[in-house]
N, C-alpha and C positions, 0 to 999 in steps of 0.2 A: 694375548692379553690386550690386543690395542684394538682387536677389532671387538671385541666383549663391551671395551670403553665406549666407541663411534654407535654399537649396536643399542646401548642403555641410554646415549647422549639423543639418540635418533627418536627409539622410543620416547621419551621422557619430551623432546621437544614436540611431537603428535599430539600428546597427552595433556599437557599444557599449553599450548597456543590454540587458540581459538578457530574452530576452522568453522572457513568459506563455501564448503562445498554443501552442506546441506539447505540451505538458503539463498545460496550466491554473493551475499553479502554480509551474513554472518546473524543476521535476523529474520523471524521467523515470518511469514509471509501475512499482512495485514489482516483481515476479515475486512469481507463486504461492507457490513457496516460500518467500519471508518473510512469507508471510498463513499457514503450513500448521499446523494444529492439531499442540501436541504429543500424546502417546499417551491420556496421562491427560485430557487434553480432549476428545479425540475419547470415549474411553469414560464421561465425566460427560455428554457430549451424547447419545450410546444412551441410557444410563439416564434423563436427562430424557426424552426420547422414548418410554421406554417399551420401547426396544426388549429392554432386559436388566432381570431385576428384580434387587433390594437383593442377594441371596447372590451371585449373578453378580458386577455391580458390584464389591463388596468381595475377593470373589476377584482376580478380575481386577485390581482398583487393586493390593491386595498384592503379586501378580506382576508390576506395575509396578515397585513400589517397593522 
């Protein structure tokens, strides 16, 4: 009779606690598009890269903003 108890208390606590294991943290994994750089990030990152130099850059942010 006492392991029937431990065996329903076991299940029951699986079944109702939240698990971690299909996420890692218990939520489900973002989408890209809430990671996605806005404009003017993406073109602060070329610039750091090297890809656009300073007059580029400032043009470019201007016609952002």
């Amino acid at each position: 009779m006492g392991l029937v108890f431990i065996v329903i208390v076991v299940v029951l606590l699986f079944t109702l606690l939240p698990h971690n294991r299909a996420y890692g943290d218990g939520h489900p994994p973002e989408t890209a598009a809430a990671h996605a750089d806005t404009p003017l990030e993406t073109l602060a990152k070329r610039y750091a890269r090297g890809e656009i130099n300073r007059i580029e850059y400032l043009e470019r942010r201007k016609d952002l903003l």
